[in-house]
Every structure is written in structure tokens, then in C-alpha cells.
N, C-alpha and C positions, 0 to 999 in steps of 0.2 A: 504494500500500500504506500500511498503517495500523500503529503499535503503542501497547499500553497501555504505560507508561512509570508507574514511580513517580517523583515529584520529593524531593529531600529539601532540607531549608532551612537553612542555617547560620547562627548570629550574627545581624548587620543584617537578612538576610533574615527569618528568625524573628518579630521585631517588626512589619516592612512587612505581611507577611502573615497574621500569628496563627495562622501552621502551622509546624509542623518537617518536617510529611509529606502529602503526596497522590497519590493517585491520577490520572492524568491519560488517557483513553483515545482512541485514536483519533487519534495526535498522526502526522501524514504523514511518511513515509520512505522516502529519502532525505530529511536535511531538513538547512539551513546551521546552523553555529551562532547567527548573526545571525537568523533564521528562528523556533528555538528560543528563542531569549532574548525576540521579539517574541509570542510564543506567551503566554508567560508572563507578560508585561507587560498583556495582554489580559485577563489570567484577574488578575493583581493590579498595578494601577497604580501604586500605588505604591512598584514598586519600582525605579521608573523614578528615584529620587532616589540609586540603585546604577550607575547607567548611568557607563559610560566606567571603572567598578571592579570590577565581577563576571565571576565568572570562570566559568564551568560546565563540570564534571564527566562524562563519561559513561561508566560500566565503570570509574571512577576513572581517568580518562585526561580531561588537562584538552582543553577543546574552545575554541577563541578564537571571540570574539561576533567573527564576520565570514563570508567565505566557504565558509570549509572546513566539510564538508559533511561528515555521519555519519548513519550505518546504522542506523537505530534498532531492538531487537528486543522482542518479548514480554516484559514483567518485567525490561527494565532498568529501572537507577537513575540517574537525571540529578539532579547536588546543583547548588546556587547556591551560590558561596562568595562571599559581599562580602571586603574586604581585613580582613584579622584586626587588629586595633588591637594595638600595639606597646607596652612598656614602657621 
């Protein structure tokens, strides 16, 4: 199975990619978070200089880039949060 998925892009992300938003269709589910994040990195390389720091989101429920594994549906929303720079 397949879902279309929006992605939305936060901060660091924003700049690597020159999106805050896309449309992404066709993204396989069940899929890892490791899975999804490799996804992404495919579609924009370089955001592969976020790696070992980003965090993704899915239904606003965070998802760890590793095994754990999520359901993906029609018109969800999966964000990429890089780490928020601190004052």
C-alpha cells in the first residue's frame, strides 16, 4: 500500500530544500522511520548534513529515524524538525 503524504519543513530544513511544503505521493506503508527519512534524502540530498539531528513528525507525534515503523494515511502530515538553535 501507498499514501500521498504532505511533508512540511522547519528551520534548517527550509534552507536545504527551498520548500517549507510538498506534496509527496505514493510514499509505501507501513514504512520505518529510518525508511522515511531515507525517502527524503533521495528527493533532497542535502539534507543529509541534518543527519544524526532530525527529528520527524507524523500526526505531530514524533517518529525516531530508526526502526519503528508507522502507518502512513491519505493526507497526512510528516514535518522534518532539524534541532531549533538555542539562545
Amino acid at each position: 500500500m501507498t499514501a500521498q503524504v504532505s511533508v512540511l519543513y522547519f528551520a534548517k530544513s527550509v534552507e536545504l530544500t527551498g520548500l517549507k511544503e510538498e506534496d509527496i505521493a505514493a510514499v509505501p506503508t507501513p514504512i520505518s522511520g529510518l525508511d522515511l527519512w531515507r525517502l527524503l534524502l533521495q528527493r533532497h540530498p542535502r539534507l543529509s548534513l541534518l543527519q544524526g539531528q532530525v527529528v520527524l513528525a507524523v500526526r505531530q507525534q514524533y517518529v525516531a529515524i530508526g526502526n519503528q515503523v508507522v502507518t502512513l494515511r491519505d493526507g497526512d502530515e510528516v514535518a522534518v524538525v532539524p534541532p531549533l538553535s538555542g539562545g
